[in-house]
Backbone as CSV, one residue per row, in Angstrom:
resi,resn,N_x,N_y,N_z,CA_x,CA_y,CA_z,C_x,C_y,C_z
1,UNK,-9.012,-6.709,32.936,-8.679,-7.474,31.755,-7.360,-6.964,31.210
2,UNK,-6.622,-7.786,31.071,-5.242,-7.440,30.622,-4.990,-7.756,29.356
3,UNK,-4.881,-6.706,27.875,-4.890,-7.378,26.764,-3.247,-6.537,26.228
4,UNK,-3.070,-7.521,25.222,-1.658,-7.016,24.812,-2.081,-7.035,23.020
5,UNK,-1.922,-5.452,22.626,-1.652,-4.842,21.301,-0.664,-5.604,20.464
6,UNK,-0.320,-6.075,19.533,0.799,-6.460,18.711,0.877,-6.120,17.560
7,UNK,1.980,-5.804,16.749,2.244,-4.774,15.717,3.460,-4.701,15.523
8,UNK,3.933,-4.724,14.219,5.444,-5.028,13.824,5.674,-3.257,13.129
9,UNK,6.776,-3.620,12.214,7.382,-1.951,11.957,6.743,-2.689,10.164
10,UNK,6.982,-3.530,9.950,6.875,-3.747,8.707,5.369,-4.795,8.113
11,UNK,4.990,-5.191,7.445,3.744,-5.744,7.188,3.615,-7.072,7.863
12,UNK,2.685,-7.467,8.117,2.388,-8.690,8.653,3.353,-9.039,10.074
13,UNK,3.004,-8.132,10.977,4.099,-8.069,12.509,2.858,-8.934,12.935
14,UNK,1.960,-9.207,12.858,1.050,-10.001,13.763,1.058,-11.825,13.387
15,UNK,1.153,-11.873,12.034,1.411,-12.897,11.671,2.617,-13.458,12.178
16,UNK,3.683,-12.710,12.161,5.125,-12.867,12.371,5.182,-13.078,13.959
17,UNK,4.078,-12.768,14.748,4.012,-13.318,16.125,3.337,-14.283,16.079
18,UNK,1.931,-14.618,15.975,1.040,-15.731,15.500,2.325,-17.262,15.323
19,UNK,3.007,-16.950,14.250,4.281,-18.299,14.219,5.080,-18.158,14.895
20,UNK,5.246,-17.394,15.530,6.589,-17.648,16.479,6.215,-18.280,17.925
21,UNK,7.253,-18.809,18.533,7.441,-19.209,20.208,7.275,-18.271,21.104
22,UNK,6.484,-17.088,20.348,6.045,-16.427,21.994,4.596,-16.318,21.873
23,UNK,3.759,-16.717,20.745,2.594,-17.092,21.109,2.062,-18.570,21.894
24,UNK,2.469,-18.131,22.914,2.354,-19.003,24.235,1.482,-18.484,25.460
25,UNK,0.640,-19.113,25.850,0.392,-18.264,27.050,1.568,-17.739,28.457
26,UNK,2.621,-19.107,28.289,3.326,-18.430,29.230,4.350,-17.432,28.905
27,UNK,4.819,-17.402,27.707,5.193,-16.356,26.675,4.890,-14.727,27.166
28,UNK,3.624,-14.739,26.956,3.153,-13.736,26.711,2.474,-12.899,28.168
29,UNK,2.494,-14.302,29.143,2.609,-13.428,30.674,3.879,-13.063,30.758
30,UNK,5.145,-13.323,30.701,6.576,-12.732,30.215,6.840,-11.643,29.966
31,UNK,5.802,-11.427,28.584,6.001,-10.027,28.021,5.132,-9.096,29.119
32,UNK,3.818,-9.598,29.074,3.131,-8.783,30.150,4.113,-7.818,31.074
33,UNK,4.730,-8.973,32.070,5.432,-8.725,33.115,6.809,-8.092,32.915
34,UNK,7.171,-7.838,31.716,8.764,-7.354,31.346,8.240,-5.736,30.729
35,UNK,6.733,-5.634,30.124,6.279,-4.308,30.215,6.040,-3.863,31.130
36,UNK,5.118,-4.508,32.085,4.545,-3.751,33.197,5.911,-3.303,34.202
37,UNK,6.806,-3.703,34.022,8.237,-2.815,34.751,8.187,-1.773,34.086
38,UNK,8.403,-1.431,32.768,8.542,-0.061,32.354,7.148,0.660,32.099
39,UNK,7.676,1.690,32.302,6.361,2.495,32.670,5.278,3.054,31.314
40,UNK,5.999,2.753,30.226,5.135,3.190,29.000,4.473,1.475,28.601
41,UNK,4.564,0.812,29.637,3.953,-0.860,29.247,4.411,-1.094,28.079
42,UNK,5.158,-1.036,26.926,5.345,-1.183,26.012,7.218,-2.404,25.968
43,UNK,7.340,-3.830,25.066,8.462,-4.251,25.286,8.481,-4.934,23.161
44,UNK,9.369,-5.038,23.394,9.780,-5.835,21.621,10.647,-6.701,22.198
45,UNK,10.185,-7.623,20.847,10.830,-8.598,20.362,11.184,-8.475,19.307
46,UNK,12.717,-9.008,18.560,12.858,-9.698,17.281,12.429,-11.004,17.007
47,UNK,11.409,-10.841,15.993,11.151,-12.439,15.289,11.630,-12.551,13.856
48,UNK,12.559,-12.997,13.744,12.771,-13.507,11.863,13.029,-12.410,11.352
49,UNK,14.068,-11.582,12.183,14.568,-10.472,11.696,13.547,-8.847,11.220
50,UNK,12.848,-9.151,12.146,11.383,-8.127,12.345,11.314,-7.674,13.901
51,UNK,11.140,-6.509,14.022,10.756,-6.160,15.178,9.397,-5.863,15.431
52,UNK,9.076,-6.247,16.469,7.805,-6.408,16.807,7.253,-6.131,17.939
53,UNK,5.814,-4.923,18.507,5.832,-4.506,19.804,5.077,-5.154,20.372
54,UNK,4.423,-4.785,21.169,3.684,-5.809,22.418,2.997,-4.450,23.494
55,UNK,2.262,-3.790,22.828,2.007,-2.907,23.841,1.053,-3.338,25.087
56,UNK,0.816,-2.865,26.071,0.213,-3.710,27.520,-0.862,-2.583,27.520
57,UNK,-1.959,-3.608,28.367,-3.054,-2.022,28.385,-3.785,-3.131,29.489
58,UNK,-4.322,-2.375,30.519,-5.398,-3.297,31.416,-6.347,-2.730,31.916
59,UNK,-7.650,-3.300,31.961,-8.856,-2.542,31.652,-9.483,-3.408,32.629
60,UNK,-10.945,-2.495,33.425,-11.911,-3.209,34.201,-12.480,-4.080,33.340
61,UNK,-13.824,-4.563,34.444,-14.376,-5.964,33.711,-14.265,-5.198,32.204
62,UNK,-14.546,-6.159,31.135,-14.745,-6.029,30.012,-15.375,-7.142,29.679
63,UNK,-16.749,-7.491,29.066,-17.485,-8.429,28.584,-17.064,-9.365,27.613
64,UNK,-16.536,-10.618,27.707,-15.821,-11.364,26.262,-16.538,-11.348,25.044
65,UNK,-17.974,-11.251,25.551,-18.610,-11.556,24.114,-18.482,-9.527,23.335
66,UNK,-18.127,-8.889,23.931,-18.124,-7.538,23.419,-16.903,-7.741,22.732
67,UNK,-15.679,-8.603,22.978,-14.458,-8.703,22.646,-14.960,-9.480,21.055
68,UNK,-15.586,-10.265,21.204,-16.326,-11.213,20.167,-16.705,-10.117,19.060
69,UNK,-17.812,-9.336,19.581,-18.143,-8.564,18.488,-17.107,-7.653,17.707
70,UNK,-16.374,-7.050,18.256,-15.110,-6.634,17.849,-14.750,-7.180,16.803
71,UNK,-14.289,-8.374,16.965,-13.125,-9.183,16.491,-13.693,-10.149,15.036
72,UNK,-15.728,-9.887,14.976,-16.217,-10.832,13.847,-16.900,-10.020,13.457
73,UNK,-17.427,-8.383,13.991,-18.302,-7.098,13.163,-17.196,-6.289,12.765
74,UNK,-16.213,-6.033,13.428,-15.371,-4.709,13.847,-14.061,-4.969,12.473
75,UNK,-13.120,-5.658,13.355,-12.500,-5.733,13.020,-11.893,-6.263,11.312
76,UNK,-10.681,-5.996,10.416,-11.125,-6.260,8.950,-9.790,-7.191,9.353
77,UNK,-10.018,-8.297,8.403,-9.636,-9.519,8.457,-8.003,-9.630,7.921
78,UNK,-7.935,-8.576,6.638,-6.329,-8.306,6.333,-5.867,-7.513,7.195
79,UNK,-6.213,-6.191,7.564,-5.497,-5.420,8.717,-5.021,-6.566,9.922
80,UNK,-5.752,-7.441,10.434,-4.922,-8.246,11.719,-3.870,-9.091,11.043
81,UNK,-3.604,-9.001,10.036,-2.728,-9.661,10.045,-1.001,-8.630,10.191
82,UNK,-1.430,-7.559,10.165,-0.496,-6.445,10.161,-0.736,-6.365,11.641
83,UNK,-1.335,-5.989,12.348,-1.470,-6.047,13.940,-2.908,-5.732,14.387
84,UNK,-3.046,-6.785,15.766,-4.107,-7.073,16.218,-3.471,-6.991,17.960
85,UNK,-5.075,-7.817,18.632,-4.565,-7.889,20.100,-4.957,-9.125,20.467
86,UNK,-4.500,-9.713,21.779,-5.319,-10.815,22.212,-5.143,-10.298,23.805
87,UNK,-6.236,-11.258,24.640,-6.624,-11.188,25.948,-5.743,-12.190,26.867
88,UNK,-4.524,-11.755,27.707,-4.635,-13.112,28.294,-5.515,-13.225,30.148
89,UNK,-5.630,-14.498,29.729,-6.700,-15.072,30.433,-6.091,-14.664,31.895
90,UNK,-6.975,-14.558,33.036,-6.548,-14.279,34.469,-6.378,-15.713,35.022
């Protein structure tokens, strides 16, 4: 499972991806693939005069609905908007 971290330097870096043109799926295999060259998986973007990371991380199976619980027990609803992750799909 290949999920990508996102997180800005300043408040709301997740939101500030959320609206922008690289929340795309093909976007974001892009970023995938422009981290996975460098070896700390890690690449930025500027959006709207914000920098913003994209860290890469890839993990065996991982259960979606465990991703589920995460994301509707776990996780707090203002923090993602400062930074969160999403899964992209294989």
């Amino acid at each position: 499972m290949k999920v990508i971290y996102i997180y800005g330097d300043d408040d709301y870096g997740f939101l500030t991806f959320e609206g922008s043109e690289y929340n795309k799926p093909e976007n974001l295999r892009e970023i995938w693939d422009e981290a996975y060259e460098d070896d700390n998986m890690i690449t930025t973007r500027e959006i709207d005069d914000a920098v913003i990371y994209f860290d890469c991380y890839e993990f065996d199976d991982v259960d979606l609905d465990f991703i589920e619980f995460i994301r509707n027990k776990i996780q707090d609803y203002d923090d993602n908007k400062h930074k969160n992750f999403v899964v992209l799909e294989e």
